[in-house]
MIKELO-283620 format. One record per residue (C-alpha): residue in three letters; x negated, y negated, z. Coordinates in Angstrom, 1 decimal, m for minus. Example, Ala and Ser with C-alpha at 12.3 -4.5 7.8 and 13.67 -1.06 7.14 Angstrom:
BEGIN
<node 'ALA', <m12.3, 4.5, 7.8>>
<node 'SER', <m13.7, 1.1, 7.1>>
//
This chain:
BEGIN
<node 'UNK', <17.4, 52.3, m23.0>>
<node 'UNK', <19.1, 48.9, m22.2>>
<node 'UNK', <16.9, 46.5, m20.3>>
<node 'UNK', <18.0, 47.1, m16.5>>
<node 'UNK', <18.9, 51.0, m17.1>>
<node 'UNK', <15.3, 52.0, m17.0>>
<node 'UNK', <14.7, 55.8, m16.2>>
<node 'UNK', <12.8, 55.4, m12.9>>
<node 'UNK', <10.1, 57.7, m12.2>>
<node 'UNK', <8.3, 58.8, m9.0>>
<node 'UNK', <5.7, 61.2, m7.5>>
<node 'UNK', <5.9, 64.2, m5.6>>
<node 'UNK', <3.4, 66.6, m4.5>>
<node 'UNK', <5.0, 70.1, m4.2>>
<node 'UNK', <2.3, 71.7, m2.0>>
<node 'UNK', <3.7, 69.2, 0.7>>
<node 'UNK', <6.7, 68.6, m0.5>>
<node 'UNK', <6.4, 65.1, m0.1>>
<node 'UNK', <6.7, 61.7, m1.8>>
<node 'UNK', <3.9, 59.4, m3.3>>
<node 'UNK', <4.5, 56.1, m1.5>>
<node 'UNK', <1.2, 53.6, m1.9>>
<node 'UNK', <m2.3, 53.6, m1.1>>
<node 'UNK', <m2.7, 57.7, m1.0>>
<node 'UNK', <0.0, 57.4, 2.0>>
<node 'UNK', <3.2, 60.3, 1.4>>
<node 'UNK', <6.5, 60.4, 2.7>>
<node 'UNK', <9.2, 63.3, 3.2>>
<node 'UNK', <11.9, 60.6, 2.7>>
<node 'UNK', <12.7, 60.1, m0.8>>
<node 'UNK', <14.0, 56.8, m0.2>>
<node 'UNK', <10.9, 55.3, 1.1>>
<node 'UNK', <8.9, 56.8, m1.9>>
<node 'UNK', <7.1, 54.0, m4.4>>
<node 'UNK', <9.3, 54.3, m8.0>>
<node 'UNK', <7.4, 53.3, m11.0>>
<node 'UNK', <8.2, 52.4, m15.0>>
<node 'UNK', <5.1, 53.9, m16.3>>
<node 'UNK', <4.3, 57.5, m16.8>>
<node 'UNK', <0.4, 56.4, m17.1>>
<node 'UNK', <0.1, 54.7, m13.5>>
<node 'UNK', <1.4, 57.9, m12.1>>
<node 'UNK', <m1.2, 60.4, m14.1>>
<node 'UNK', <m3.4, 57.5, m12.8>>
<node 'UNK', <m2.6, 58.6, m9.4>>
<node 'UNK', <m3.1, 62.1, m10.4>>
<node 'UNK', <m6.5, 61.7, m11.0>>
<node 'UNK', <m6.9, 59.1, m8.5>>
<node 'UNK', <m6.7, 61.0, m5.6>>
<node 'UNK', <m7.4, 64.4, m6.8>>
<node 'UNK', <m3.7, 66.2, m6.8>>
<node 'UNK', <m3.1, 69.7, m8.5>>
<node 'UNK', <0.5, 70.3, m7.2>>
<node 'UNK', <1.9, 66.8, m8.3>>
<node 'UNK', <5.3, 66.6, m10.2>>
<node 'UNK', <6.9, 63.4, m12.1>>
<node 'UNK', <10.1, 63.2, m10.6>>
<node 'UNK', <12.1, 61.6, m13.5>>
<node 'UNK', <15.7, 59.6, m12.0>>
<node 'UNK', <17.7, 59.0, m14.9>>
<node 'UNK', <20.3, 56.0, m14.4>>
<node 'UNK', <23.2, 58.8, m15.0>>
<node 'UNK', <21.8, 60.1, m11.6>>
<node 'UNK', <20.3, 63.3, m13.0>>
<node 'UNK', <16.7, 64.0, m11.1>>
<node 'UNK', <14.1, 66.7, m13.3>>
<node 'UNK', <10.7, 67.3, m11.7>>
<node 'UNK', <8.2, 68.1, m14.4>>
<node 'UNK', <4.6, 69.5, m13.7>>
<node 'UNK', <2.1, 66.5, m14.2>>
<node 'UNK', <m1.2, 67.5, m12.7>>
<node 'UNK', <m2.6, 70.8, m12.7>>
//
């Protein structure tokens, strides 16, 4: 992808149904959610703070959203 038109990623806990935001905090507002570049800082996260229900949240810059399952 062109520099600037980065896919931007996020993380979102299904069980909660809420958004990754910074230091093990979560949000229901999407907007207020942390966005990150790299896949590995998320699975990071994963293991970090012990999640099973967590899905990458993958924002493309067409606007399309997927949710893939990340931790298990």
């Amino acid at each position: 992808m062109a520099k600037g038109h980065e896919a931007k990623h996020q993380l979102y806990d299904a069980a909660s149904g809420k958004f990754f935001v910074r230091n093990g905090e979560w949000t229901r507002d999407q907007s207020q959610a942390s966005s990150f570049s790299d896949v590995s800082a998320l699975v990071q996260l994963c293991l970090r703070y012990g999640l099973k229900d967590a899905q990458l949240l993958i924002r493309t810059p067409g606007g399309r959203r997927i949710r893939v399952p990340i931790c298990a």
